[in-house]
C-alpha positions as CSV (number, residue, x, y, z in Angstrom):
1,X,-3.2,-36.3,-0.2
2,X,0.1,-35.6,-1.8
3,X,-0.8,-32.1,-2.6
4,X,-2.1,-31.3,1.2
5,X,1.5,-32.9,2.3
6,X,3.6,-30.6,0.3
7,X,1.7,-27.8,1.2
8,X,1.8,-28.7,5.0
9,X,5.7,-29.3,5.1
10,X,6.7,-25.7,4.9
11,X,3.4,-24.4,6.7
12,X,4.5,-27.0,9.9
13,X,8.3,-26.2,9.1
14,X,8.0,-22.5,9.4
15,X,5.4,-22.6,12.5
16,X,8.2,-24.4,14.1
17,X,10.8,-22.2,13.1
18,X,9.0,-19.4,14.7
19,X,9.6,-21.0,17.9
20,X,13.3,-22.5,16.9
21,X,16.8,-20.9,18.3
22,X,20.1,-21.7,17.4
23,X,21.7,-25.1,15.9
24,X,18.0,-26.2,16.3
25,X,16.4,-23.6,14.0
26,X,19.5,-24.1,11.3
27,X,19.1,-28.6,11.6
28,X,15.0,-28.0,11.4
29,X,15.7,-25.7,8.0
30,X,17.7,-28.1,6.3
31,X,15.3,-31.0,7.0
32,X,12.1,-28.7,6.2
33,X,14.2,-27.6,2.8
34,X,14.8,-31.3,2.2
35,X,11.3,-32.4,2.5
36,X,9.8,-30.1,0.7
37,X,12.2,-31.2,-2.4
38,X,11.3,-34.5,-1.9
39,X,7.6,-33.7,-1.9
40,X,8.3,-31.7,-4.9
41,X,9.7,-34.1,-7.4
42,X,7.5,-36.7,-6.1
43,X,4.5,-34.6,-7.0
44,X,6.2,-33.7,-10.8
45,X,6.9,-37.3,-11.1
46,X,3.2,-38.3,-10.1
47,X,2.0,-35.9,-12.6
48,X,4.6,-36.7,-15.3
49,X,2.8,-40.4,-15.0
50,X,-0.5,-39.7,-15.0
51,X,-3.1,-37.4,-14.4
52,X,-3.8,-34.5,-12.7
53,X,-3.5,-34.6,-8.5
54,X,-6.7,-33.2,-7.1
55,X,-7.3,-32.7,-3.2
56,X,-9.4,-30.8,-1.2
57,X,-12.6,-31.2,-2.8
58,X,-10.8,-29.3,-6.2
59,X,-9.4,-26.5,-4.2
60,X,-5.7,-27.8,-5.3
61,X,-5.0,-29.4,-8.1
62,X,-1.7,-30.4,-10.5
63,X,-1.7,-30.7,-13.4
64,X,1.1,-30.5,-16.3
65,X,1.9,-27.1,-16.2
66,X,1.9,-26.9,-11.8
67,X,4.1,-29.9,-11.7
68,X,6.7,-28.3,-13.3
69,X,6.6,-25.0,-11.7
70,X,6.5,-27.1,-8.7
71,X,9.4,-28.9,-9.1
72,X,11.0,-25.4,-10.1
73,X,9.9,-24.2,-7.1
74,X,11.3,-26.9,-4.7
75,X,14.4,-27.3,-7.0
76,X,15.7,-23.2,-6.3
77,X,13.7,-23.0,-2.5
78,X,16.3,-26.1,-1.9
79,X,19.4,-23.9,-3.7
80,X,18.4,-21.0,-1.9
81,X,17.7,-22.8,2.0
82,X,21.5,-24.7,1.2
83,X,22.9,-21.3,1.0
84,X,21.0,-19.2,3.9
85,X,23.3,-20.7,6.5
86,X,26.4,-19.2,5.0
87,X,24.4,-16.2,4.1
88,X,23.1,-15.6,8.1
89,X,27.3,-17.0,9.3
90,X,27.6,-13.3,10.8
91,X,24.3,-13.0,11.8
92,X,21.7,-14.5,13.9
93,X,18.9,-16.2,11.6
94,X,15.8,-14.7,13.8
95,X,12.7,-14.7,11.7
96,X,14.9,-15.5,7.9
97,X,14.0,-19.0,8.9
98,X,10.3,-18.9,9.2
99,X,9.9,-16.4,6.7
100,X,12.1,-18.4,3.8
101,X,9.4,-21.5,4.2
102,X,6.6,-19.3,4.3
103,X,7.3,-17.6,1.4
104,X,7.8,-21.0,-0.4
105,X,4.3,-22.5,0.9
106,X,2.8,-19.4,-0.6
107,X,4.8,-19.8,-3.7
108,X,3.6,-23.5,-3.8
109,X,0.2,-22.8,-2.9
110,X,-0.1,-20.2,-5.6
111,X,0.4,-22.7,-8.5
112,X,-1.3,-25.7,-6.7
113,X,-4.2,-24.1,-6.5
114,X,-7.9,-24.4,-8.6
115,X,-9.7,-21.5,-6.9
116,X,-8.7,-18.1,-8.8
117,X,-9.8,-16.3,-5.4
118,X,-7.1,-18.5,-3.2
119,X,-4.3,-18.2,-6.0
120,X,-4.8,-14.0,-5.4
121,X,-4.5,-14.4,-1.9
122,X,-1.1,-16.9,-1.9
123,X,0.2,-14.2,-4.3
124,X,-0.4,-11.7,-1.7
125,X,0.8,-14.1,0.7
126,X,4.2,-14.6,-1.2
127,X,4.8,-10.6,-1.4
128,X,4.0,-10.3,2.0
129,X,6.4,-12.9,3.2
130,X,9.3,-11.2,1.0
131,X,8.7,-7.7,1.9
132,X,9.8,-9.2,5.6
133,X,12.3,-10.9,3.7
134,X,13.8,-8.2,2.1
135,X,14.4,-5.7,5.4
136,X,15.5,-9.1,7.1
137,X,18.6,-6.6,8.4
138,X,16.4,-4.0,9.8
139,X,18.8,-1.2,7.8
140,X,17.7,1.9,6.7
141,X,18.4,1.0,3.4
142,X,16.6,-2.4,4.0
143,X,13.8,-0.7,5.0
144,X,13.2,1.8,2.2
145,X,14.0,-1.1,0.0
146,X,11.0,-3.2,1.3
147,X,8.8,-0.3,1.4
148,X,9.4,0.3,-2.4
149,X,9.2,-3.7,-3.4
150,X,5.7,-3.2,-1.3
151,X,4.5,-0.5,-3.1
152,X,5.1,-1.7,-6.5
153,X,3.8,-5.3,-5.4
154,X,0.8,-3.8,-4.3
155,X,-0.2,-1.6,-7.6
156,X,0.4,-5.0,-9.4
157,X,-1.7,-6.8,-6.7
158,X,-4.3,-4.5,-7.4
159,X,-5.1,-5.4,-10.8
160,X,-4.3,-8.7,-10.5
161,X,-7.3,-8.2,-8.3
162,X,-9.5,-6.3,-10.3
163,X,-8.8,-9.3,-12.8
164,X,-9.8,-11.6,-10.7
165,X,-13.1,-9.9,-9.8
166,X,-13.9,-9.1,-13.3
167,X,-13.4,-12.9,-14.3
């Protein structure tokens, strides 16, 4: 159950982000940032006292090793979402919102995960989410940026693939 919560907190707080403007979209950030910490250290403490979380019949599962990289995870996604709103001051925040909590549910999903075949796709998922990410400012610079960071992603991708299908 704990696992399925902090996995749904920035899946439900970027699906409403999509749909957020404005002061709204900003307040529904911070609060989705600050849930997902919270979910975070509770699920590394849980761990830290215990055993393993499992959920969804063993498709997710923490152990030692998640836990921390979960709590890593929440720990910087909560650094980085404090510092987006200065960030996007001269800008408006569009799709950065959405995107930003995507990007971290893939991030989480990819190390709360027991299915080799699911962890693949939340790594896609998480380069994916960043390529958007990265041409946030629709520059030409931007753009060829992404398009490089997609192309390299996707050679790695690849193998991690062909890794994945030869395991």
């Amino acid at each position: 159950m704990m696992l399925g919560t902090l996995l749904a907190i920035p899946l439900v707080g970027a699906v409403l982000l999509w749909r957020a403007g404005g002061r709204v979209a900003t307040a529904l950030h911070a609060l989705t940032a600050g849930l997902t910490l919270v979910a975070t250290i509770a699920v590394s403490v849980k761990v830290n006292r215990g055993d393993a979380l499992v959920a969804l019949d063993g498709f997710l599962r923490a152990d030692a090793l998640s836990a921390w990289m979960i709590g890593l995870i929440g720990i910087v996604g909560a650094l980085a979402a404090s510092e987006a709103p200065r960030y996007l001051a001269h800008t408006t925040p569009g799709r950065f919102y959405p995107l930003f909590h995507l990007f971290v549910f893939t991030m989480l999903l990819a190390v709360s995960t027991d299915d080799v075949g699911l962890m693949w796709v939340a790594v896609e998922g998480t380069t994916l989410a960043s390529v958007f990410l990265v041409n946030f400012e629709r520059t030409r610079a931007s753009l060829e940026a992404s398009y490089k960071y997609l192309l390299i992603c996707s050679v790695g991708i690849a193998i991690a693939f062909l890794g994945t299908v030869l395991v």
